[in-house]
MARLUM-568732 format. One record per residue (C-alpha): x, y, z. Coordinates in Angstrom, 1 decimal. Each point is the difference from the previous one (the first is absolute). Layout:
<recs>
REC; X; Y; Z
...
</recs>
This chain:
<recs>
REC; -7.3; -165.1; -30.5
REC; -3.7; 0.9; 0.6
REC; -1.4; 1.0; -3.5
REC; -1.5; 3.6; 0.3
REC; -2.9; 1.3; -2.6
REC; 0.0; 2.8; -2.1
REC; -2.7; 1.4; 2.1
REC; 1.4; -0.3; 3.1
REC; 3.5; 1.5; -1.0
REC; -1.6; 2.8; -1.4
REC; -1.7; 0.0; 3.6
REC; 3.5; 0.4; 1.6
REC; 0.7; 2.8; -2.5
REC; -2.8; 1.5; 1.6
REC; 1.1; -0.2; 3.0
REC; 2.5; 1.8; -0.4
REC; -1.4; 2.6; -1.7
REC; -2.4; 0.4; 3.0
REC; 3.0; 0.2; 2.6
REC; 1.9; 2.2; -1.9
REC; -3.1; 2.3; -1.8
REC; 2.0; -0.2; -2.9
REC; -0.5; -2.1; -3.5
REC; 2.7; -2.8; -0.4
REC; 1.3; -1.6; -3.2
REC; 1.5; -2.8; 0.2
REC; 3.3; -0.4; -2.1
REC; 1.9; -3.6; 0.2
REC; 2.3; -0.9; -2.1
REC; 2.0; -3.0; -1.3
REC; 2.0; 1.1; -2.6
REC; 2.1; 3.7; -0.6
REC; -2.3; 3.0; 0.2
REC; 0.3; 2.1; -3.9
REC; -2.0; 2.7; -1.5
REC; -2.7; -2.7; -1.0
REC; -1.2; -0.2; 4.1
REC; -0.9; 3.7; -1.1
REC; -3.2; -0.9; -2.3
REC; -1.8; -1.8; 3.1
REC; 1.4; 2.5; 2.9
REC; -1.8; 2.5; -2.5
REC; -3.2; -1.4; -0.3
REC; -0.4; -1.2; 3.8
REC; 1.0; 3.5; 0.5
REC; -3.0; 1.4; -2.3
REC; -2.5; -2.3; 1.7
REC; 0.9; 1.4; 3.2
REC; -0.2; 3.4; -0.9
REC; 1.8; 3.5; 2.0
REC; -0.2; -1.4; 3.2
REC; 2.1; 1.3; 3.7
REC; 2.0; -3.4; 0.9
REC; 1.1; -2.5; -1.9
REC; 2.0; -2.8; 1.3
REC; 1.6; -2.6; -2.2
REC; 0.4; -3.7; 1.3
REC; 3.6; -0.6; -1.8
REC; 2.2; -3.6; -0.7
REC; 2.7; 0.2; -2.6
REC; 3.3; -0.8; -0.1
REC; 0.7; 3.3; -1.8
REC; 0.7; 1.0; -4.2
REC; 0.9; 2.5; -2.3
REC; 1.4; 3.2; 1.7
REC; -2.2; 2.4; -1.6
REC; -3.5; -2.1; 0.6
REC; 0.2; 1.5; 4.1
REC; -0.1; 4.1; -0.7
REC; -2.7; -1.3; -2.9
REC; -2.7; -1.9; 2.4
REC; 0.8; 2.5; 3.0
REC; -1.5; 3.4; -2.3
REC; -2.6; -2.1; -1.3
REC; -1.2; -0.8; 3.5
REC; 0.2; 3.7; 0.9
REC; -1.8; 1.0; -2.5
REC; -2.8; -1.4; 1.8
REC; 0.7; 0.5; 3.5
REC; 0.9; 2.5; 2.8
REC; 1.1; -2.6; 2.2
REC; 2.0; -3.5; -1.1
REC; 1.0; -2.9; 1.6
REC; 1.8; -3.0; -0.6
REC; -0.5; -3.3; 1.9
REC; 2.4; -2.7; 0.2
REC; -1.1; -3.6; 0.5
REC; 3.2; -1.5; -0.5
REC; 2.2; 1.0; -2.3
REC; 0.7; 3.7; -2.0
REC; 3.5; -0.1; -1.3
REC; 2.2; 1.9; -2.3
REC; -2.4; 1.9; -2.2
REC; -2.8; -0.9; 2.3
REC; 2.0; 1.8; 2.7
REC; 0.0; 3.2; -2.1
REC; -3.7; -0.1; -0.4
REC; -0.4; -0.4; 3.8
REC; 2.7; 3.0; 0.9
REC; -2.0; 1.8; -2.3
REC; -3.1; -0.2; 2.0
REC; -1.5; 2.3; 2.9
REC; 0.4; -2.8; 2.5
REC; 0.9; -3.9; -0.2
REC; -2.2; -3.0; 1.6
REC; 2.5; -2.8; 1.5
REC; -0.7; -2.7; 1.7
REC; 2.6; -3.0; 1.6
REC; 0.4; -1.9; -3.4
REC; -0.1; 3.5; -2.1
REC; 3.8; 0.9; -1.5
REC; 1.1; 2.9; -2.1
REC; 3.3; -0.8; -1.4
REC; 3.2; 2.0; -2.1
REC; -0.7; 2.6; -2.8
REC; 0.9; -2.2; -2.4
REC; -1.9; -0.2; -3.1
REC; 0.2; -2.7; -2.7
REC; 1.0; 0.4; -3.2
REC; -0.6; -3.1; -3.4
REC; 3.5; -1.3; -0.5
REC; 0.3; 0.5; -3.8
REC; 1.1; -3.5; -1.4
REC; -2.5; -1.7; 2.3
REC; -3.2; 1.5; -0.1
REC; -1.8; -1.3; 2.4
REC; 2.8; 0.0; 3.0
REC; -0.6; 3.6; 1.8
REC; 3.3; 0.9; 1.8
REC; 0.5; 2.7; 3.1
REC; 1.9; 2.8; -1.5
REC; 2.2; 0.2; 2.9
REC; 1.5; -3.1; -1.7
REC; 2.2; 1.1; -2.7
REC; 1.5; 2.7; 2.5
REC; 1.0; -2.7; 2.6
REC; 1.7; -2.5; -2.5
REC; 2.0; 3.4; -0.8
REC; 0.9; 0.9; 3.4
REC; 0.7; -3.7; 0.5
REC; 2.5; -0.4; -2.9
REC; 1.5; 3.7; 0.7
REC; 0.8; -1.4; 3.8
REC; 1.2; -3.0; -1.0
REC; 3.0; 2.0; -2.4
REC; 0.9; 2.7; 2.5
REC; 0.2; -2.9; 2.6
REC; 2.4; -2.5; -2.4
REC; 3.6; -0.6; 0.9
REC; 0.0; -0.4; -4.4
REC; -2.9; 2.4; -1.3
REC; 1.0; -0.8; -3.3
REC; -0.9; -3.9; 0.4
REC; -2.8; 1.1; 1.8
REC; -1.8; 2.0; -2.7
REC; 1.0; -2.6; -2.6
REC; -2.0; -2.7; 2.2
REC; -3.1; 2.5; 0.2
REC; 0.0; 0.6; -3.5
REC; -2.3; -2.2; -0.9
REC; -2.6; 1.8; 2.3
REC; 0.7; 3.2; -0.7
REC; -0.1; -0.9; -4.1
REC; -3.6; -0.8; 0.6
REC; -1.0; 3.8; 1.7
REC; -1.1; 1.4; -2.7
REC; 0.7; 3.8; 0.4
REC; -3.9; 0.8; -1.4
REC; -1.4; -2.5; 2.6
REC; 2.8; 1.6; 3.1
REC; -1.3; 3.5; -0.9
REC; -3.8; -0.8; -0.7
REC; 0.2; -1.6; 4.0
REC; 2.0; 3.0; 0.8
REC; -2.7; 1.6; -1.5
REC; -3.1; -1.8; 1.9
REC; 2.0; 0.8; 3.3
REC; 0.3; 3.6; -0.3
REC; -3.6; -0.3; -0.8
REC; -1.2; -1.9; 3.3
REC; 1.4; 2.4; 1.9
REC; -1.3; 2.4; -1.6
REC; -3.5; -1.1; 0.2
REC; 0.3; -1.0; 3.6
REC; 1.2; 3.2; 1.0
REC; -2.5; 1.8; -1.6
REC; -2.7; -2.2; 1.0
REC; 1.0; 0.5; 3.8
REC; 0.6; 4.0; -0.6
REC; -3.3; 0.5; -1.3
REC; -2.2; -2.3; 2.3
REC; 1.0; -1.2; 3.0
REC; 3.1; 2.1; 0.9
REC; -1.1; 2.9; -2.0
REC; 1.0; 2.4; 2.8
REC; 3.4; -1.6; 0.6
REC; 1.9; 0.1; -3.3
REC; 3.2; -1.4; 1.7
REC; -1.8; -3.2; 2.1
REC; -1.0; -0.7; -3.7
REC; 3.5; -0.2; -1.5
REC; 1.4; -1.3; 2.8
REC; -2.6; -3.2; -0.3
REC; 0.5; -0.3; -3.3
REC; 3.4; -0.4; 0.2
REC; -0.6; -2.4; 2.7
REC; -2.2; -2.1; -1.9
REC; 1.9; -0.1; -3.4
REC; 3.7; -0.5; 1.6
REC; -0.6; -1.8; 3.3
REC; -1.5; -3.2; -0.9
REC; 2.2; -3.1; -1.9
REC; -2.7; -2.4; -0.4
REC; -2.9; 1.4; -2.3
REC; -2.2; -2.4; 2.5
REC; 1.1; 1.4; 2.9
REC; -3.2; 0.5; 2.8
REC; -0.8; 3.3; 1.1
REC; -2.7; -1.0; 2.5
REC; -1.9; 2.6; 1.6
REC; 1.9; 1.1; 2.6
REC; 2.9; 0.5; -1.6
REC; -1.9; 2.0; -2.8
REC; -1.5; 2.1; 2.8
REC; 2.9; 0.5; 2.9
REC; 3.4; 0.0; -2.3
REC; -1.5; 1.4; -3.2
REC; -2.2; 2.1; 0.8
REC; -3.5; -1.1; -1.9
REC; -3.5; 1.0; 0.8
REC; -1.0; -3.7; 0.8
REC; -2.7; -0.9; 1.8
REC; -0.5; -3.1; 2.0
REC; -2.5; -2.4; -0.9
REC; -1.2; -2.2; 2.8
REC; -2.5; -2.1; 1.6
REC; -3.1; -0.4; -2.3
REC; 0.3; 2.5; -2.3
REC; 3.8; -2.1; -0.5
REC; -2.3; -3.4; -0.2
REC; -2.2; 1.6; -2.9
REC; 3.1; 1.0; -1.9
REC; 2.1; -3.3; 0.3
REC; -3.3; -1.9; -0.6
REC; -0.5; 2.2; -3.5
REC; 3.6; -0.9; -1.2
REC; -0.3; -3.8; 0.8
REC; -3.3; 0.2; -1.9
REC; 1.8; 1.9; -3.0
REC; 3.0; -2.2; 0.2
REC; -2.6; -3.9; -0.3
REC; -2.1; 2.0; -2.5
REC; 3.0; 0.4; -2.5
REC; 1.4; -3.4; 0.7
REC; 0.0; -2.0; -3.3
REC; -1.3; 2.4; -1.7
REC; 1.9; 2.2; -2.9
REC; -0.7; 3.5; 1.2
REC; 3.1; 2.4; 0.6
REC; -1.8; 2.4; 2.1
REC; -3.1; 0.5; 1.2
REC; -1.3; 3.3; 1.0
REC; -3.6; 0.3; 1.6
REC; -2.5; 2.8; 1.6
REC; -3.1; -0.9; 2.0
REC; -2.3; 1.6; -2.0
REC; -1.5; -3.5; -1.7
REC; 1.2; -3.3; -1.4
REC; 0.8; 1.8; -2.8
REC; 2.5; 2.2; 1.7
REC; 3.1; -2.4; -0.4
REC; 2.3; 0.2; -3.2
REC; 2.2; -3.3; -0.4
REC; 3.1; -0.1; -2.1
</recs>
């Protein structure tokens, strides 16, 4: 991979910002988005100032179900106009900040994916788990007895998995599912479906119930011609800028111990690393 300077990604950051007459922080992400990805978004935000568009250049993999609704009002708060842009990849709680956006950048390697937020298992602590989880092994075991010829042996041979379901763990996930939709709902009613109460619900629903696989794809024209989304297609060179940004993100982080790193193109001294 050609090795790409500070000063020339933050050229590319420019770039953008020129295209789009907007200011663009960059927010790529290795690791679950929390509350602590608030502190930098804050102070980026503050260095920026009240401004009309801002778009943010997003990769995670998704988090905690709350972070989403936290970062999308901080945004506003300094915006008329917000964007998010998609490199690569925006899933779960990613995909909530996106549909909670005025309009969404994709380009051919972009994906959105399920509303499905992670949650910390609570033995292991550092193993973050899809909430959608505990539900399907439910489901799963509750088919398996209504289909047995001998229900009785059936539940005696699930026992041991349902002994481990703790009933504060099945209704704290119950818990962080009501929330999702929740949050996605209301993040689509009050941006960009805020004239069309019912296309919000109905997407929600789509997007929290559909889906099986929490890494399921929603490329862009899915997003856009069976859901619904504002997205807007990224192509030619403004799409060479974007992918070229990401790949420079992606070698910058390599070996190093950084989380996330989130960036503005107002100096060197712009990016936060965690």
């Amino acid at each position: 991979m050609i090795k790409i300077s500070n000063k020339k990604r933050l050229s590319l950051l420019r770039s953008i910002e020129k295209a789009r007459n907007s200011r663009v922080i960059s927010y790529i992400s290795y690791s679950p988005m929390d509350d602590y990805v608030l502190i930098p978004l804050y102070k980026q935000l503050c260095s920026i100032g009240k401004t009309e568009k801002i778009d943010l250049l997003l990769h995670s993999y998704g988090g905690s179900v709350d972070i989403p609704y936290k970062i999308v009002n901080l945004i506003r708060e300094f915006c008329d106009h917000f964007s998010v842009i998609i490199p690569f990849v925006a899933k779960s709680a990613a995909t909530m900040i996106a549909i909670g956006s005025d309009e969404i950048i994709m380009g051919p390697t972009s994906e959105l994916g399920p509303i499905d937020p992670l949650v910390k298992h609570p033995k292991y602590e550092e193993m973050w788990v899809p909430v959608q989880s505990i539900r399907l092994c439910i489901e799963f075991m509750e088919e398996k007895i209504a289909q047995s010829s001998n229900p009785e042996m059936t539940t005696s041979l699930l026992y041991p998995i349902s002994d481990k379901l703790d009933p504060w763990i099945i209704g704290d996930y119950e818990k962080s599912i009501k929330a999702s939709y929740q949050y996605a709902e209301t993040l689509l009613e009050k941006n960009m479906f805020k004239n069309n109460k019912e296309k919000a619900k109905t997407v929600t629903r789509i997007m929290t119930e559909k889906y099986f696989s929490h890494g399921y794809c929603i490329n862009r024209k899915e997003a856009k011609e069976e859901l619904g989304l504002n997205v807007v297609q990224a192509d030619g060179a403004m799409w060479d800028i974007i992918w070229a940004l990401y790949l420079a993100y992606d070698d910058y982080m390599q070996n190093k111990d950084y989380s996330f790193i989130m960036e503005i193109t107002d100096d060197i001294k712009g990016v936060e690393r965690y």
